[in-house]
C-alpha positions as CSV (number, residue, x, y, z in Angstrom):
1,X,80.8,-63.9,155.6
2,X,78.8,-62.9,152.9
3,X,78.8,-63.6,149.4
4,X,78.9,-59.8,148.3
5,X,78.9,-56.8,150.6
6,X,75.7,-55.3,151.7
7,X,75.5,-51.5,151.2
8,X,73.8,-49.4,154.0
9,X,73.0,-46.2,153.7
10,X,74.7,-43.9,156.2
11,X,72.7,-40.5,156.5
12,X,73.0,-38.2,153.3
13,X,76.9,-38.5,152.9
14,X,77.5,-42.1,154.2
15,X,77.3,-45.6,153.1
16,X,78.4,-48.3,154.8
17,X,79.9,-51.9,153.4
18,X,79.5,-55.1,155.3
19,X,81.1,-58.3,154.8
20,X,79.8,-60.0,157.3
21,X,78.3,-60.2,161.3
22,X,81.3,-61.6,163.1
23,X,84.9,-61.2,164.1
24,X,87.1,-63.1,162.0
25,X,90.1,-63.1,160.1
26,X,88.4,-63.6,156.8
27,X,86.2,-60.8,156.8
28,X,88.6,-58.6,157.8
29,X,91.0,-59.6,154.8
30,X,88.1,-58.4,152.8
31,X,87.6,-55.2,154.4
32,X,91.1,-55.0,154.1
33,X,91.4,-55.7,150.2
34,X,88.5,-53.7,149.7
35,X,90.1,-50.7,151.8
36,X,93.0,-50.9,149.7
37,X,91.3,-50.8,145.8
38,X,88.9,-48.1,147.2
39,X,92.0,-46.0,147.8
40,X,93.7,-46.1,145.2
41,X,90.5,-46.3,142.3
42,X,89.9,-43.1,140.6
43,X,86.1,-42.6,142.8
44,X,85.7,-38.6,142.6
45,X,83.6,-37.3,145.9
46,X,85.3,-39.8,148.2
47,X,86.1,-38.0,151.3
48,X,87.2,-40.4,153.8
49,X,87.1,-44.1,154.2
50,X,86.9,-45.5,157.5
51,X,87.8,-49.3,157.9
52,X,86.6,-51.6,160.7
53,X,86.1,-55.0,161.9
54,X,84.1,-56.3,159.5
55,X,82.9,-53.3,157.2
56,X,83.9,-49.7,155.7
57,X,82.1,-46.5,155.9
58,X,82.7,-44.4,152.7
59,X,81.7,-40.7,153.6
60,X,81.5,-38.7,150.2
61,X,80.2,-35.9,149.0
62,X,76.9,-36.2,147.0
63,X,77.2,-32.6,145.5
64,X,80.1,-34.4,143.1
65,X,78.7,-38.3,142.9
66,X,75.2,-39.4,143.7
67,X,74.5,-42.4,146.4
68,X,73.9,-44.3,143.1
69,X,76.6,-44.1,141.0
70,X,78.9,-44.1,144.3
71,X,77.5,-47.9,144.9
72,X,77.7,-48.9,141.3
73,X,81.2,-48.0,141.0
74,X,82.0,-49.5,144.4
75,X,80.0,-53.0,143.1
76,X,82.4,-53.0,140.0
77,X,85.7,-52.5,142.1
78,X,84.7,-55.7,144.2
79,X,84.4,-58.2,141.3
80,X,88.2,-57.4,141.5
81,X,88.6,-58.0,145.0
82,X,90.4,-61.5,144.6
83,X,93.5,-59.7,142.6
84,X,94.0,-57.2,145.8
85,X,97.4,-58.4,147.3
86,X,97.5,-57.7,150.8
87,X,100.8,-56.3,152.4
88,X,102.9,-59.0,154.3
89,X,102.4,-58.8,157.8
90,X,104.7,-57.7,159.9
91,X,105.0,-58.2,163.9
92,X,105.5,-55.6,166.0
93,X,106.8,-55.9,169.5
94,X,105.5,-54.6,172.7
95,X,107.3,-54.3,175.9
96,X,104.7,-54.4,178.6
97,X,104.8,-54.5,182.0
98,X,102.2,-55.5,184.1
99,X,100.4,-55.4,187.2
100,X,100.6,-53.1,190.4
101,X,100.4,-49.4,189.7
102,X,100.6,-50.1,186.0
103,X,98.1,-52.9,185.7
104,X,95.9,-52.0,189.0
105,X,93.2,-54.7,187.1
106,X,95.2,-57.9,186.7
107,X,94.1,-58.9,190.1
108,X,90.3,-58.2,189.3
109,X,91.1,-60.0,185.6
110,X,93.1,-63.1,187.4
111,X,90.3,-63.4,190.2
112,X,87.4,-63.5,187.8
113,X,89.2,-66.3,185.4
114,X,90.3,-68.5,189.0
115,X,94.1,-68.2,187.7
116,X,96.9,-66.6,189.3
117,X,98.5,-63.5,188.3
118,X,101.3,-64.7,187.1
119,X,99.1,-67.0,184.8
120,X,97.2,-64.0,183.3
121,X,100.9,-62.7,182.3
122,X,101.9,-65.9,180.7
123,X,98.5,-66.0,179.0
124,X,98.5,-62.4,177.7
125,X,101.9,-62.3,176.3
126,X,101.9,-66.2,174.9
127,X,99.8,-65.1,171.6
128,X,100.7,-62.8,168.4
129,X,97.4,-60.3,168.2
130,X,96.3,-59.7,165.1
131,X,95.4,-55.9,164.9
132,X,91.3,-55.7,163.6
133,X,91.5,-51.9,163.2
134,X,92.2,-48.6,164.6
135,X,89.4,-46.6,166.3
136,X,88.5,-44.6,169.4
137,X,91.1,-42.5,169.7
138,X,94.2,-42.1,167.3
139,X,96.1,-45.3,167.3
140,X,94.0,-47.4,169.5
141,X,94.1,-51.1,168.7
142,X,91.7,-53.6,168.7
143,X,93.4,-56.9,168.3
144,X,92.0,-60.4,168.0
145,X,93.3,-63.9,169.8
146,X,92.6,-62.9,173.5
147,X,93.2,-66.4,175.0
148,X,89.8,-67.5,176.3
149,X,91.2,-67.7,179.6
150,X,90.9,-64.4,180.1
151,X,88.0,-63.0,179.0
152,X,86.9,-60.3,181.4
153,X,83.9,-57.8,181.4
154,X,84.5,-54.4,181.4
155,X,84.5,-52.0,184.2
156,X,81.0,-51.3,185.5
157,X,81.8,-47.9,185.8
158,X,84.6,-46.2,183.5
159,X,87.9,-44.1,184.2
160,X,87.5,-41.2,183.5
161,X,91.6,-40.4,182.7
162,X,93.8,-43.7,181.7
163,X,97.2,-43.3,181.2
164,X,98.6,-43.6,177.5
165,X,100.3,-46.8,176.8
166,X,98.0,-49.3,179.1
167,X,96.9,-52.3,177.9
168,X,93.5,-53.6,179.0
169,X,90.9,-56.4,178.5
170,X,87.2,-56.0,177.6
171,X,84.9,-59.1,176.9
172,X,87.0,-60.8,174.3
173,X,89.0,-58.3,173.1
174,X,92.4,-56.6,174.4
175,X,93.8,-53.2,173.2
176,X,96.5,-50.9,174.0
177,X,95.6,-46.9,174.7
178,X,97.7,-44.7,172.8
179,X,96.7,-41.6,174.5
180,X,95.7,-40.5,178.0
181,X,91.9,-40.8,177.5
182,X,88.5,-41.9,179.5
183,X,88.0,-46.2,178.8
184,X,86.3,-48.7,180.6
185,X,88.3,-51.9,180.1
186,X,90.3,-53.8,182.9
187,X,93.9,-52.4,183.1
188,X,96.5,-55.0,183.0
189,X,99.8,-53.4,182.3
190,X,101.8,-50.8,180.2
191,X,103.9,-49.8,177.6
192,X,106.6,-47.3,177.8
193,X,106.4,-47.2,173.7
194,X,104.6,-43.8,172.4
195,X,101.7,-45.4,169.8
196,X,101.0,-42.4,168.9
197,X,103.0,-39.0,168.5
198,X,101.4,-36.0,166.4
199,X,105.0,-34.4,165.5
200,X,105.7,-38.1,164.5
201,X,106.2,-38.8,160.7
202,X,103.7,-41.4,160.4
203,X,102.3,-40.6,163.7
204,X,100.8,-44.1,164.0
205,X,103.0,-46.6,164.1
206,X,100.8,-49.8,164.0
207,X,98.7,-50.6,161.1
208,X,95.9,-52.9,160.6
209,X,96.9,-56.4,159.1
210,X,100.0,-56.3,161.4
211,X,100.4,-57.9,164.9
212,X,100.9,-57.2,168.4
213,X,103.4,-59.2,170.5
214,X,103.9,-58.3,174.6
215,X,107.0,-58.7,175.8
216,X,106.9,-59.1,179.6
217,X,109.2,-56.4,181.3
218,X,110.1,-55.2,185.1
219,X,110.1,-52.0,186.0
220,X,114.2,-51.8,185.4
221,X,113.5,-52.5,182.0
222,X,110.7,-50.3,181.7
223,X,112.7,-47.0,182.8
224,X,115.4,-48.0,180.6
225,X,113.3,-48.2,177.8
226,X,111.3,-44.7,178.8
227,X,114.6,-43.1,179.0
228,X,115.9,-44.3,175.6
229,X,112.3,-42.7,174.0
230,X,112.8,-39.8,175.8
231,X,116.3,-39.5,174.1
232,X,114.8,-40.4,170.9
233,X,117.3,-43.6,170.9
234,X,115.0,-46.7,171.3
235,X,114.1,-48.5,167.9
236,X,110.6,-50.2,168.2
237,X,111.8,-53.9,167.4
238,X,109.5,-54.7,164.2
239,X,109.7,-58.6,162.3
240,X,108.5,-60.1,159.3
241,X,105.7,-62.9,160.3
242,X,107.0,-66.0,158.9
């Protein structure tokens, strides 16, 4: 983590802030923090501030502020940084159910760690994911803590249609797909729960800083709990994280 962001310039209407070269939980606070004081400062120009692992793109428009001025205001707002509270976290759970048709990858992911399937299973839903950020498409998570155990390469050649709600593994990192879209991670299960819904008021209903739990389901379970969202009667089940 660095000391003080640097500030990389993004094309004529970018710049970019980075805290830092790796994946951690620390640097992310500050992108966090950061995210937040940018938002609610008084910055004319600012158009739209994009958050990510371990930096912030700022896109703006320079006929109103100059690159300049834009990083000089944004230097001042970080010597503040440290009196940013962050929003307590909140754990959100995530019945999953995995394998056969809706994991058709688990086998691949169990093979290529020498444990059984049932083993990938325990493993995946036996840690609370911290979500990184939101990216790819609307909603999609990228969430830290992927046991070691299961680390698995992408796909060597990607799908071109995945189904919306699978959950997949990719190098170090697992994520859920909120929408049917093209991806390249291994495909270990699914979620009945709609991540994303555009007549939904917020349409996203996870939010970085927040974290992921699977709950292991059958398929019983999982038309039950389609059925329910169908019928607009299932509540997602959301806790405070002690």
């Amino acid at each position: 983590m660095y000391d003080e962001p640097k500030y990389l310039i993004a094309g004529d209407k970018g710049v970019i802030l980075e805290f830092g070269q790796e994946i951690n939980e620390n640097i992310n606070n500050k992108v966090r923090s950061m995210n937040i004081a940018i938002n609610t400062s008084s910055i004319e120009g600012i158009i739209e501030i994009i958050p990510t692992y371990r930096s912030i793109l700022i896109q703006y428009n320079p006929l109103i502020i100059s690159i300049e001025n834009l990083i000089s205001q944004l230097k001042k707002i970080y010597i503040n940084i440290e009196n940013i509270a962050l929003p307590s976290p909140n754990i959100i759970e995530i019945p999953t159910i995995y394998g056969n048709q809706y994991g058709p990858d688990i086998e691949f992911v169990a093979w290529h760690n020498n444990i059984t399937e049932d083993e990938v299973i325990k493993l995946h839903s036996s840690v609370d994911y911290l979500i990184y950020m939101l990216g790819f498409t609307p909603g999609f998570t990228y969430l830290g803590g992927l046991p070691k155990e299961l680390e698995t390469p992408r796909l060597s050649t990607p799908r071109t249609k995945i189904p919306a709600g699978s959950t997949g593994i990719a190098g170090k990192q697992t994520g859920i797909y909120p929408i049917e879209s093209p991806g390249g991670w291994q495909l270990i299960g699914k979620t009945p729960l709609r991540l994303y819904d555009s007549n939904r008021k917020p349409p996203i209903v996870l939010n970085p800083g927040d974290y992921l739990r699977f709950v292991p389901i059958d398929e019983k379970d999982y038309k039950r709990i389609l059925e329910l969202i169908e019928n607009d009667n299932y509540e997602i089940i959301i806790k405070c994280k002690e």
